[in-house]
KOLTI-604380 format. One record per atom (N, C-alpha, C, O): y, z, x; residue in one letter; residue number from 1; atom name. Coordinates in steps of 0.2 Angstrom, whole numbers, always signed. Each point is the difference from the previous one (the first is absolute). Layout:
REM KOLTI-604380
+-------+-------+-------+---------+-----+-------+
:     Y :     Z :     X : residuo : num : atomo :
+-------+-------+-------+---------+-----+-------+
:     Y :     Z :     X :       A : NUM :    CA :
...
+-------+-------+-------+---------+-----+-------+
END
This chain:
REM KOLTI-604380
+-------+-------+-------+---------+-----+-------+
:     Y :     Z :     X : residuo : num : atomo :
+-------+-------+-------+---------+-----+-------+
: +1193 : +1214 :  +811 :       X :   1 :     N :
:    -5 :    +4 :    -5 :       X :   1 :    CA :
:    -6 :    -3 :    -1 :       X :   1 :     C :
:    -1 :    -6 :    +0 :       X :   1 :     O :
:    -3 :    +9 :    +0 :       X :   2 :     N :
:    -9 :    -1 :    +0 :       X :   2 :    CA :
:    +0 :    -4 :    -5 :       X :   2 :     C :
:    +6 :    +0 :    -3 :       X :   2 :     O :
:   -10 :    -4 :    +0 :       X :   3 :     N :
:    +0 :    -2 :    -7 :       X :   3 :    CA :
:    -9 :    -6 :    +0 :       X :   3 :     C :
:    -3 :    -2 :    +5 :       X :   3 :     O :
:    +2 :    +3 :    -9 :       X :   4 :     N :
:    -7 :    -3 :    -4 :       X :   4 :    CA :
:    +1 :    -1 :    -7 :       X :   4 :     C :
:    +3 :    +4 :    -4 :       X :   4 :     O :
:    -5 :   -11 :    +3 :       X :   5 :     N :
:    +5 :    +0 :    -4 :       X :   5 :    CA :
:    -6 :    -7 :    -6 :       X :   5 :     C :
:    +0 :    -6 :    +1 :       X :   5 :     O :
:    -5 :    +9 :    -4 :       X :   6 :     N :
:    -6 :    -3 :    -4 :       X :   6 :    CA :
:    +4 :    -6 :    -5 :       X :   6 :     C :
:    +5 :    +1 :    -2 :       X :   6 :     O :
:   -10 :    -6 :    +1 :       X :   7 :     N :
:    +0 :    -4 :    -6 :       X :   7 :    CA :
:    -5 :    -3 :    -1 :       X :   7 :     C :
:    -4 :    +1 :    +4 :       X :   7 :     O :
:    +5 :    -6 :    -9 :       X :   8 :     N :
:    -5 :    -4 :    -2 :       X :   8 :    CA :
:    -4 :    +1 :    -7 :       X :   8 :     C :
:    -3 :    -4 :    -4 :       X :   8 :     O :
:    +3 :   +14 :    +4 :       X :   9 :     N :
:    -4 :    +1 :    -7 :       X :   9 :    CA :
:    +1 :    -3 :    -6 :       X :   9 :     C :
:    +3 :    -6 :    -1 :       X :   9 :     O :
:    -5 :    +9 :    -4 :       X :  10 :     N :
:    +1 :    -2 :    -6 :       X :  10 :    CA :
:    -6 :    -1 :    -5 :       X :  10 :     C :
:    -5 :    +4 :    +2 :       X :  10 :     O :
:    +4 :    -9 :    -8 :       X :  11 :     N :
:    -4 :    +0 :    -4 :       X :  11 :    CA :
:    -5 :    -5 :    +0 :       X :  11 :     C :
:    +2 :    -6 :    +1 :       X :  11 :     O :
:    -8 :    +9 :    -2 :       X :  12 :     N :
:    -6 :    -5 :    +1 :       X :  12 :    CA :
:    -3 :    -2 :    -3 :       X :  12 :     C :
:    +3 :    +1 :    -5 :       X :  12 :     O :
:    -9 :    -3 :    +3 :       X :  13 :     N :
:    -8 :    +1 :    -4 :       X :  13 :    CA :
:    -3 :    -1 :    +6 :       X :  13 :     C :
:    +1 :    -1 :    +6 :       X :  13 :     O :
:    -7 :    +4 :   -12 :       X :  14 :     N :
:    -5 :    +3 :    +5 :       X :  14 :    CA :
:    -2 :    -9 :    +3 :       X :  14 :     C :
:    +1 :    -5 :    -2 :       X :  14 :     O :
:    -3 :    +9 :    +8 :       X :  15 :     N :
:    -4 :    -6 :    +5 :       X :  15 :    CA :
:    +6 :    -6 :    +1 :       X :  15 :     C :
:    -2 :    -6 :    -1 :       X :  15 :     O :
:    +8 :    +8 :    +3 :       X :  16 :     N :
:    +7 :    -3 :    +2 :       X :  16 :    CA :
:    +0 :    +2 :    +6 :       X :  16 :     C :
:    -5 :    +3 :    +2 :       X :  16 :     O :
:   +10 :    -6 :    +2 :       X :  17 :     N :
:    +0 :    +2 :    +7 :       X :  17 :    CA :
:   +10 :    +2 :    +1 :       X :  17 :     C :
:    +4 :    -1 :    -4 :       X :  17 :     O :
:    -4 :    +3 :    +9 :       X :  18 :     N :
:    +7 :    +4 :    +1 :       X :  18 :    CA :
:    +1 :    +1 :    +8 :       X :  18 :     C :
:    -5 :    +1 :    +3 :       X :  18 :     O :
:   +10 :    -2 :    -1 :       X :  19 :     N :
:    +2 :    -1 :    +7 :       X :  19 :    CA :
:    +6 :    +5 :    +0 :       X :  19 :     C :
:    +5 :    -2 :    -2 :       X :  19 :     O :
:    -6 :    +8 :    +5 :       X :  20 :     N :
:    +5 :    +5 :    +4 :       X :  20 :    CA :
:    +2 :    -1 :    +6 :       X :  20 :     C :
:    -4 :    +0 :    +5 :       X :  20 :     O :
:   +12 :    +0 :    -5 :       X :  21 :     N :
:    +2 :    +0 :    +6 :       X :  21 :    CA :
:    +3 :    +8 :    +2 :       X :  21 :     C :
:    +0 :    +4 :    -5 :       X :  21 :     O :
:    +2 :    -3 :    +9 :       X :  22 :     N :
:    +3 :    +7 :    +4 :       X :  22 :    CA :
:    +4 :    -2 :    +6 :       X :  22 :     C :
:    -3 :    +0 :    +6 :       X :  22 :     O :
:    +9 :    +0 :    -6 :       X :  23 :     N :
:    +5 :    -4 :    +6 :       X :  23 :    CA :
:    +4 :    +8 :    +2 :       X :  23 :     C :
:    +3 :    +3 :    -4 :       X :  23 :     O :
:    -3 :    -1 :   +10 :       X :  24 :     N :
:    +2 :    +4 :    +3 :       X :  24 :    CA :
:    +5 :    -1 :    +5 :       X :  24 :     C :
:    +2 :    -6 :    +2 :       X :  24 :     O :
:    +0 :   +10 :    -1 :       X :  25 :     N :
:    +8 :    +0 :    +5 :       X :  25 :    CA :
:    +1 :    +6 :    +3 :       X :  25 :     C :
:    -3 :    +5 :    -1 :       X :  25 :     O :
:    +8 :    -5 :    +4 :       X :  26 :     N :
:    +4 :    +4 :    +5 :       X :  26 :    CA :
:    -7 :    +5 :    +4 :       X :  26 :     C :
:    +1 :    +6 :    +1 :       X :  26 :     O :
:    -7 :   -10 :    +0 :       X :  27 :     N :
:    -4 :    +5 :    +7 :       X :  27 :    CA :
:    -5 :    -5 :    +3 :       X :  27 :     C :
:    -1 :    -4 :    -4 :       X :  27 :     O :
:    -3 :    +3 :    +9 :       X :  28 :     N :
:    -3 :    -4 :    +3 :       X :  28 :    CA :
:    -7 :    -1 :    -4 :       X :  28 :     C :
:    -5 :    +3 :    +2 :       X :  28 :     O :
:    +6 :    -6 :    -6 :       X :  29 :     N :
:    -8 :    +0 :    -5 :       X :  29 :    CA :
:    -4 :    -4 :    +4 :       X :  29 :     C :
:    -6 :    +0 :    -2 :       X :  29 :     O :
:    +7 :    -4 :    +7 :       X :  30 :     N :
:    -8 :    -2 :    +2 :       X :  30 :    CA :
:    -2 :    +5 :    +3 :       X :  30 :     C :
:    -6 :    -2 :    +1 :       X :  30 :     O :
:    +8 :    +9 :    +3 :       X :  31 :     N :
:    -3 :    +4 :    +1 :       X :  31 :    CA :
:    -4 :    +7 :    -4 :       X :  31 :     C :
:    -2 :    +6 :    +2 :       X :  31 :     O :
:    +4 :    -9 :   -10 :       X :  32 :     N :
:    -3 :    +5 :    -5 :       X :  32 :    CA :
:    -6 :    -2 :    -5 :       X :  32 :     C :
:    -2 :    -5 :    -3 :       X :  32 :     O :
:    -1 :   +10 :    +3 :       X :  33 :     N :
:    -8 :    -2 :    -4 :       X :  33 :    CA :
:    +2 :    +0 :    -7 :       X :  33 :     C :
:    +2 :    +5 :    -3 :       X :  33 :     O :
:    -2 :   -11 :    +0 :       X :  34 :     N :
:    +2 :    -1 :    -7 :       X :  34 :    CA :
:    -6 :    +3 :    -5 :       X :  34 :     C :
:    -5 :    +2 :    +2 :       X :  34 :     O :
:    +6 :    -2 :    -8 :       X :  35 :     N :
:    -4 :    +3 :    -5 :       X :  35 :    CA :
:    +3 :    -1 :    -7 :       X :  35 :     C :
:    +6 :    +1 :    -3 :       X :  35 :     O :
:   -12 :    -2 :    +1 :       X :  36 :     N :
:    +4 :    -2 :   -10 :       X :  36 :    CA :
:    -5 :    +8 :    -3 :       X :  36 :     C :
:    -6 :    +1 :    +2 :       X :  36 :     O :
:   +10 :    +1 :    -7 :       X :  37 :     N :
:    -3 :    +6 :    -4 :       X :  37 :    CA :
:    +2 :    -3 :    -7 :       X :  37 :     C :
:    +2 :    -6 :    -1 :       X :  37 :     O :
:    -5 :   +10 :    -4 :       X :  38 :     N :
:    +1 :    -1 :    -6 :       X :  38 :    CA :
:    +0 :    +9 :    -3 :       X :  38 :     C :
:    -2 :    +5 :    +3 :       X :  38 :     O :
:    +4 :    -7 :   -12 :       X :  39 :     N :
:    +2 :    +6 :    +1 :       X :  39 :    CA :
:    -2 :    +0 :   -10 :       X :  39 :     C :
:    +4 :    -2 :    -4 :       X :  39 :     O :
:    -8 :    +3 :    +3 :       X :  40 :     N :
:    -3 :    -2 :    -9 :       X :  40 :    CA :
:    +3 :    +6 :    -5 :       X :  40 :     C :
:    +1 :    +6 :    +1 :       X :  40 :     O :
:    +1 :    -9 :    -7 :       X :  41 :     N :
:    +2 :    +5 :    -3 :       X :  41 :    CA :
:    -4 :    +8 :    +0 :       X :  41 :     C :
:    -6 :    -1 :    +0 :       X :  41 :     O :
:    +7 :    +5 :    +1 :       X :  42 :     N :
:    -1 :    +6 :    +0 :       X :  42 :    CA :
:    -6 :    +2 :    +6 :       X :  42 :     C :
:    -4 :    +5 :    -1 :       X :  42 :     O :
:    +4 :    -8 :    +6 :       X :  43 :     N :
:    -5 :    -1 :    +5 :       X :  43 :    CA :
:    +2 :    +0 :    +6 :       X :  43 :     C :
:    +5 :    -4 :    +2 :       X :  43 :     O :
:    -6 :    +8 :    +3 :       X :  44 :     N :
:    +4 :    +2 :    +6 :       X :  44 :    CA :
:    +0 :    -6 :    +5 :       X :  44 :     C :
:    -6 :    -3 :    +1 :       X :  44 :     O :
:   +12 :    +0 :    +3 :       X :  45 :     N :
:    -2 :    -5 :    +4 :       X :  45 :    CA :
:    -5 :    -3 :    +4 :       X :  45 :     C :
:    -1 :    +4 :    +5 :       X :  45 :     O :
:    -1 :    -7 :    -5 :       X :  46 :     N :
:    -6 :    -3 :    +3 :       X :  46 :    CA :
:    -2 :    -6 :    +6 :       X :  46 :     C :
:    -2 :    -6 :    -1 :       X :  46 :     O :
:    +3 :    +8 :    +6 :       X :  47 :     N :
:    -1 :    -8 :    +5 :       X :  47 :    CA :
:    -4 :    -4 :    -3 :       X :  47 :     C :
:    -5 :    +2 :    -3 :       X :  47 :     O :
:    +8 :    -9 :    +5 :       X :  48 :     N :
:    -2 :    -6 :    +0 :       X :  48 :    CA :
:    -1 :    -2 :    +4 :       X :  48 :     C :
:    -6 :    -2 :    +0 :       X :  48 :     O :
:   +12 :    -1 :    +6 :       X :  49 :     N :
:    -5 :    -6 :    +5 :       X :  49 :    CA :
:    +6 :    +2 :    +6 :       X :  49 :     C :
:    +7 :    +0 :    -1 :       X :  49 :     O :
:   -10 :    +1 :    +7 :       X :  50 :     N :
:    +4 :    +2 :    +4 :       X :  50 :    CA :
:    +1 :    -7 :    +7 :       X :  50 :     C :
:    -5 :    -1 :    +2 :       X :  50 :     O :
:    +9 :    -1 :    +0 :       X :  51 :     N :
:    -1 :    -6 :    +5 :       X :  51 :    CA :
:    +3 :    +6 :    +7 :       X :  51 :     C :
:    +4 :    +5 :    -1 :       X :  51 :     O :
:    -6 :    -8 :    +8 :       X :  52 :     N :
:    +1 :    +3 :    +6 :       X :  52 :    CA :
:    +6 :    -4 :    +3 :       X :  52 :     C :
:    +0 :    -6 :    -2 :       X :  52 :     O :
:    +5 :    +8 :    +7 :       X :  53 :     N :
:    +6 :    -3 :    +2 :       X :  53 :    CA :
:    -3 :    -6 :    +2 :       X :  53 :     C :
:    +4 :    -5 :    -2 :       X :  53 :     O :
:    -8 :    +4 :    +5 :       X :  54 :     N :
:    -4 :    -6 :    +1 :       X :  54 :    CA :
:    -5 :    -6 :    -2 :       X :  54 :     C :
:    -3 :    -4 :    +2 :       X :  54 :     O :
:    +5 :    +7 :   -10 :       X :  55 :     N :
:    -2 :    -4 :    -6 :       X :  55 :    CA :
:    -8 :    -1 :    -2 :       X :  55 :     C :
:    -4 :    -4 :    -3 :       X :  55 :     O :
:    +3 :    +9 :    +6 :       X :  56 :     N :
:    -8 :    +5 :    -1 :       X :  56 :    CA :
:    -2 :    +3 :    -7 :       X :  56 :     C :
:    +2 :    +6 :    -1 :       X :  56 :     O :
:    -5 :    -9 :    -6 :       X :  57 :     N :
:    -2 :    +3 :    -4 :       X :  57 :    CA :
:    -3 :    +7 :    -2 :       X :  57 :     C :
:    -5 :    +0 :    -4 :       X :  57 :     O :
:    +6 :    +6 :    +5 :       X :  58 :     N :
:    -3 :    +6 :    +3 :       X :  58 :    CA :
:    -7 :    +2 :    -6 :       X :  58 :     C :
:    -5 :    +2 :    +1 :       X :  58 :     O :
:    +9 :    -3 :    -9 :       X :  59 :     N :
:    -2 :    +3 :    -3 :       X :  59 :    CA :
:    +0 :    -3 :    -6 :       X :  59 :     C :
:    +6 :    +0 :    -1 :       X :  59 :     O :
:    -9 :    -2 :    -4 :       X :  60 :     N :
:    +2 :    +2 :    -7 :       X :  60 :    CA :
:    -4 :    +6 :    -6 :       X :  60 :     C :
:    -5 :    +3 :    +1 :       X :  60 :     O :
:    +9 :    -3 :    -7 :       X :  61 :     N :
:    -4 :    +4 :    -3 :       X :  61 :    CA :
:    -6 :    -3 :    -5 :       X :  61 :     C :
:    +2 :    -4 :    -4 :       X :  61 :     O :
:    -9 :    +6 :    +4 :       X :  62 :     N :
:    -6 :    -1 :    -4 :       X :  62 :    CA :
:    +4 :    -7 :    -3 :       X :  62 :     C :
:    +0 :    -6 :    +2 :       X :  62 :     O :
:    +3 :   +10 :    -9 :       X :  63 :     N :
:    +1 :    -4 :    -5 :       X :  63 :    CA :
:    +4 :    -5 :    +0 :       X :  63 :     C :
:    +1 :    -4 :    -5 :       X :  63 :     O :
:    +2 :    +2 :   +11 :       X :  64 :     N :
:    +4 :    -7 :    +0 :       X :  64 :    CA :
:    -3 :    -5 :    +7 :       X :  64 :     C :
:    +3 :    -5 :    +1 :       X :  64 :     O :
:   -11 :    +6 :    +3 :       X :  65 :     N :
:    -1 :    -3 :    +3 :       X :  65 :    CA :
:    -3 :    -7 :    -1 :       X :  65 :     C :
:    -5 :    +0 :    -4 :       X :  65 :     O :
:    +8 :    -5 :    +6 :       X :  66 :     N :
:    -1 :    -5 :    -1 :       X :  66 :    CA :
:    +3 :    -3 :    -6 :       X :  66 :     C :
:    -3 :    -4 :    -4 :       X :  66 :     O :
:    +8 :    +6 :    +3 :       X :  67 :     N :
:    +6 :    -3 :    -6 :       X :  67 :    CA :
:    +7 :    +0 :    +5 :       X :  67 :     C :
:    +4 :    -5 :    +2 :       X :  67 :     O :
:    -5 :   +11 :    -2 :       X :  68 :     N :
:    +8 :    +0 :    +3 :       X :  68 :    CA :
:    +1 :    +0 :   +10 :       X :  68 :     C :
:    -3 :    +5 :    +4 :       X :  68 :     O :
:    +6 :   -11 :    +0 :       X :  69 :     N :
:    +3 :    +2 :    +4 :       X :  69 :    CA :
:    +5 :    +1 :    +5 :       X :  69 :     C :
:    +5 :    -5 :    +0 :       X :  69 :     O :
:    -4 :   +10 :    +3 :       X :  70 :     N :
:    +6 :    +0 :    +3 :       X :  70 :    CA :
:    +1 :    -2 :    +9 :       X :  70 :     C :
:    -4 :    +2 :    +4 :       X :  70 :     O :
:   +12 :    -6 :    -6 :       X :  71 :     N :
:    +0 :    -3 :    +8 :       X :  71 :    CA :
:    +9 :    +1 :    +2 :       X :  71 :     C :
:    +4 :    +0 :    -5 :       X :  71 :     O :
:    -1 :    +0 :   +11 :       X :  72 :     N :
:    +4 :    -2 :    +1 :       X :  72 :    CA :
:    +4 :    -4 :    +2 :       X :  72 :     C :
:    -3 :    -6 :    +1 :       X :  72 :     O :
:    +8 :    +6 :    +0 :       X :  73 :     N :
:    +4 :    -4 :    +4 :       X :  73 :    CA :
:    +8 :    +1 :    +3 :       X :  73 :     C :
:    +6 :    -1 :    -2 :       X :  73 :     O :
:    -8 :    +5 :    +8 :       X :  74 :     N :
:    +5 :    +4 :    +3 :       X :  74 :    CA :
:    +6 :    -3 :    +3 :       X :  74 :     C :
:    +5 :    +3 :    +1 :       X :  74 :     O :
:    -6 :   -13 :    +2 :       X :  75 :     N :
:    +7 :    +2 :    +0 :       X :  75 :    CA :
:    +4 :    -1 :    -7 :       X :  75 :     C :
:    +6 :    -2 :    +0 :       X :  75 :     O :
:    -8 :    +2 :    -7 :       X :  76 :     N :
:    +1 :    +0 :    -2 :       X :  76 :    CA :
:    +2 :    +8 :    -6 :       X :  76 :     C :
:    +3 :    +2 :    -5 :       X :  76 :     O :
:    -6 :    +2 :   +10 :       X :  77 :     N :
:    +3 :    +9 :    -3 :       X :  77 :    CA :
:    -2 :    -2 :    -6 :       X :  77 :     C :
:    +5 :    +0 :    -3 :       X :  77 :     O :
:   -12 :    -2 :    +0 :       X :  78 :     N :
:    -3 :    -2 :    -5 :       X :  78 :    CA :
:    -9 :    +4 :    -1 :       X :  78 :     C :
:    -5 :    -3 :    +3 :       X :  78 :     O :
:    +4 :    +7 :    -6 :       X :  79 :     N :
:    -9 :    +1 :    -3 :       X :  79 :    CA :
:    +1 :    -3 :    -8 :       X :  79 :     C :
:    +4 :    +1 :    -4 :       X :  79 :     O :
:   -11 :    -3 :    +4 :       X :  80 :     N :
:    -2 :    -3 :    -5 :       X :  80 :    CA :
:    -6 :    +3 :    -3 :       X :  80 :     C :
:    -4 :    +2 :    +3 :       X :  80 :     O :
:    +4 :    -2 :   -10 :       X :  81 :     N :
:   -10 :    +1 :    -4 :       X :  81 :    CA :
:    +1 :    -4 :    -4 :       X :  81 :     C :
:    +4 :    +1 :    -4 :       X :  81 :     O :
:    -9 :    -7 :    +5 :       X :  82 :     N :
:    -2 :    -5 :    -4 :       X :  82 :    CA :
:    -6 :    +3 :    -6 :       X :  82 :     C :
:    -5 :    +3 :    +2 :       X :  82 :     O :
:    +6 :    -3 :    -8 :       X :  83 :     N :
:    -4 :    +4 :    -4 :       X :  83 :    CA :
:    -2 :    -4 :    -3 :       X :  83 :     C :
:    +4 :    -4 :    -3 :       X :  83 :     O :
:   -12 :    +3 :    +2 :       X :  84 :     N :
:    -2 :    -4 :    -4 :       X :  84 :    CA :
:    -5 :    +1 :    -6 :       X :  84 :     C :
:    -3 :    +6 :    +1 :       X :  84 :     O :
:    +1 :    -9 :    -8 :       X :  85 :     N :
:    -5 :    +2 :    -3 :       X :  85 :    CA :
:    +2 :    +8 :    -2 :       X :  85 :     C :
:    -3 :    +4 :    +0 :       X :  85 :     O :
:   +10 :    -4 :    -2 :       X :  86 :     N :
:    +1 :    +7 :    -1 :       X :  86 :    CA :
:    -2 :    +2 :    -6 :       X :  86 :     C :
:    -2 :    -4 :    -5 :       X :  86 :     O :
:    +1 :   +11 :    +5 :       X :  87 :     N :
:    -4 :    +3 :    -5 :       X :  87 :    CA :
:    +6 :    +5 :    -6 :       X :  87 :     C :
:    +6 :    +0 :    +0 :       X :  87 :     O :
:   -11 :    +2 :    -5 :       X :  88 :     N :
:    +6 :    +6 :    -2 :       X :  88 :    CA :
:    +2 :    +6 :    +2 :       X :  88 :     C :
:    +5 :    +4 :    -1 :       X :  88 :     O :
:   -12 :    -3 :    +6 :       X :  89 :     N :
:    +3 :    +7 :    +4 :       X :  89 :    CA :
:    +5 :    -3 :    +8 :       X :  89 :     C :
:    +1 :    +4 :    +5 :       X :  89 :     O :
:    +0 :    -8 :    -5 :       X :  90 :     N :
:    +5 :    -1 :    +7 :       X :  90 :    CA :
:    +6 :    +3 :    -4 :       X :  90 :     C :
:    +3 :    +3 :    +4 :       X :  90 :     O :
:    -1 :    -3 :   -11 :       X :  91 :     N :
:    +6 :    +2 :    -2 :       X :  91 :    CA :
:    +4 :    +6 :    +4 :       X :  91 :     C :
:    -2 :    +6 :    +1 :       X :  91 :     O :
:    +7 :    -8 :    +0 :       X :  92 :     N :
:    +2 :    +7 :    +7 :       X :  92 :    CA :
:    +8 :    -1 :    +3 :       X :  92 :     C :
:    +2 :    -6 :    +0 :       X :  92 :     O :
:    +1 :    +9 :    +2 :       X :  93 :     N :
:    +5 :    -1 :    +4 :       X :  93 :    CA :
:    -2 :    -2 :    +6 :       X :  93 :     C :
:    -5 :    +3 :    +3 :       X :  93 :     O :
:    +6 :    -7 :    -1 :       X :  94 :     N :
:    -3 :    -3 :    +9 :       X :  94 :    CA :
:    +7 :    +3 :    +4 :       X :  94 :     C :
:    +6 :    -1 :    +0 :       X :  94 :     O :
:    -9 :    +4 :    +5 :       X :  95 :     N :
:    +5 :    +4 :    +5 :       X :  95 :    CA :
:    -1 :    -4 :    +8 :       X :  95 :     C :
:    -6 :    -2 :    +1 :       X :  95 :     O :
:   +10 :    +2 :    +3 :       X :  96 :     N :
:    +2 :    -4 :    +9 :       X :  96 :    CA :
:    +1 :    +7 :    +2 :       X :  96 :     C :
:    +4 :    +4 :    -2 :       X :  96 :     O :
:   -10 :    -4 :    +6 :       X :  97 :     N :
:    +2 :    +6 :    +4 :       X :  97 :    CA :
:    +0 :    -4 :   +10 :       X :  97 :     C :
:    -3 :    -5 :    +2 :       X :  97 :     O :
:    +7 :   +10 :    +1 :       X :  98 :     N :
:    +2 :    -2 :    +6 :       X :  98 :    CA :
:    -3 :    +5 :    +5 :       X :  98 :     C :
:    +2 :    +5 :    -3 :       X :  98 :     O :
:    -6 :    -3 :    +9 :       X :  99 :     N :
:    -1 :    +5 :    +4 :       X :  99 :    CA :
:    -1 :    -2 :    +7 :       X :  99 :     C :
:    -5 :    -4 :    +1 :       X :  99 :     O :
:    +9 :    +7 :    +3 :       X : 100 :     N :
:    -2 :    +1 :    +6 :       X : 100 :    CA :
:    +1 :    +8 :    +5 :       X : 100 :     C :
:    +6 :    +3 :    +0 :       X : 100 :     O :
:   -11 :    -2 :    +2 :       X : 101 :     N :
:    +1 :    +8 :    +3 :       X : 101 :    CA :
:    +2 :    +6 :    -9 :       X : 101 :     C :
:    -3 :    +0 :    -5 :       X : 101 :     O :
:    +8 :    +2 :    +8 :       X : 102 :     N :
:    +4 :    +2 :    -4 :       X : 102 :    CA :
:    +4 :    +0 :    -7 :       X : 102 :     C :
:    +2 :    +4 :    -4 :       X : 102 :     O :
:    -1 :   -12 :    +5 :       X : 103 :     N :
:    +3 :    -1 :    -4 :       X : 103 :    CA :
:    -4 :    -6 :    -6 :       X : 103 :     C :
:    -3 :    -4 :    +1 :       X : 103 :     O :
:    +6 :    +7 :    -9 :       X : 104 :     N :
:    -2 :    -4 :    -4 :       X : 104 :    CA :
:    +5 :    -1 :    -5 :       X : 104 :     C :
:    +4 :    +4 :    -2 :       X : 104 :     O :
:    -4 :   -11 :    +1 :       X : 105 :     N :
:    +3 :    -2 :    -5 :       X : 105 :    CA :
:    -1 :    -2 :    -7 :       X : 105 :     C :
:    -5 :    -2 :    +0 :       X : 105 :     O :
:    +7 :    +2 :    -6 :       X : 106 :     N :
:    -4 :    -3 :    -6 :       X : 106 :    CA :
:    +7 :    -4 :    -4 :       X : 106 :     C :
:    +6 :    +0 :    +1 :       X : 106 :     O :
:   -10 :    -4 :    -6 :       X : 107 :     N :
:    +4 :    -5 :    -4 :       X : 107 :    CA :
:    +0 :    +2 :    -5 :       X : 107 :     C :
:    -4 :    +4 :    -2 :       X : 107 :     O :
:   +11 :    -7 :    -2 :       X : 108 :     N :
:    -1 :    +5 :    -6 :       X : 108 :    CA :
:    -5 :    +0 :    -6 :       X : 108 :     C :
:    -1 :    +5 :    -4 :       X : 108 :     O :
:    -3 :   -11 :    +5 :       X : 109 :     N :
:    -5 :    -3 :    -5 :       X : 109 :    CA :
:    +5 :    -4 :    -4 :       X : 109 :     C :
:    +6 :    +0 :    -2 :       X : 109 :     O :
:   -13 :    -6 :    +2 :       X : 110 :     N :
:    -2 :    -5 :    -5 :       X : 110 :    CA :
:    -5 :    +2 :    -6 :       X : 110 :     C :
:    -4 :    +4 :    +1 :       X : 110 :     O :
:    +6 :    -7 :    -8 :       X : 111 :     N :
:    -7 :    +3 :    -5 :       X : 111 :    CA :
:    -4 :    -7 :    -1 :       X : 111 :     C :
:    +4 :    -5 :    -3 :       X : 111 :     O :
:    -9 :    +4 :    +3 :       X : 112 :     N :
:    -5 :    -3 :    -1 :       X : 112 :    CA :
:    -4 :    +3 :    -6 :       X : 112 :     C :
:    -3 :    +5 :    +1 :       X : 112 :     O :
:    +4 :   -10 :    -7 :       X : 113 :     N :
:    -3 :    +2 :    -6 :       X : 113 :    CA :
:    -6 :    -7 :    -1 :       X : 113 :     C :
:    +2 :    -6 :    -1 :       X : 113 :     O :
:    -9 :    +9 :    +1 :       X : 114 :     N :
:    -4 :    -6 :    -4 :       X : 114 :    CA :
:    -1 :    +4 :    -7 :       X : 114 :     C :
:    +0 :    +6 :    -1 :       X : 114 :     O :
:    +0 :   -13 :    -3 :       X : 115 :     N :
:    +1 :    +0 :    -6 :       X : 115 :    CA :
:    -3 :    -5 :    -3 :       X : 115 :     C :
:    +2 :    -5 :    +3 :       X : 115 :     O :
:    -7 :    +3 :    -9 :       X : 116 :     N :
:    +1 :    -6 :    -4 :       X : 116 :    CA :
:    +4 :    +0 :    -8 :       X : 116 :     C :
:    +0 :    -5 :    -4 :       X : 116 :     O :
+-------+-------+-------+---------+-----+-------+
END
């Protein structure tokens, strides 16, 4: 069975740093383009940062450039986002999403709360 499976969230102050990981199973993840979403209270999901099976950066969004990056490590069936200088709007469920062709995967989320 597919699984994604996030951690690391949790409580912060602003300008803290946080390390998510996202450890997948049972499918050939270095053939899959990883990606971290968030998801703010009352705010429709939002990409973050996408890495290529290849460990190619594609993308991130505006607001986390140059704080947050994300890398892998496939034999380890392993995506990471290192979040740095986090803010109070990073506050969010962080989602592991999985995609190749057709198929897509997600995790169940992590919550990342900055707070002082």
């Amino acid at each position: 069975q597919v699984q994604l499976v996030e951690s690391g969230g949790g409580l912060v102050q602003p300008g803290g740093s946080l390390r998510l990981s996202c450890a997948a199973s049972a499918f050939t993840f270095s053939s899959y383009t990883m990606s971290w979403y968030r998801q703010a209270p009352g705010k429709e999901r939002e990409l973050v940062a996408v890495i290529t099976s290849a460990g190619i950066s594609l993308n991130y969004a505006d607001s986390v450039k140059g704080r947050f990056t994300i890398s892998r490590d496939n034999p380890k069936n392993t995506v990471y986002l290192q979040m740095n200088s986090l803010k109070l709007e990073d506050t969010a469920v962080y989602y592991c999403n999985a995609r190749w062709y057709h198929k897509d995967y997600w995790g169940q989320g992590t919550q990342v709360t900055v707070s002082s």
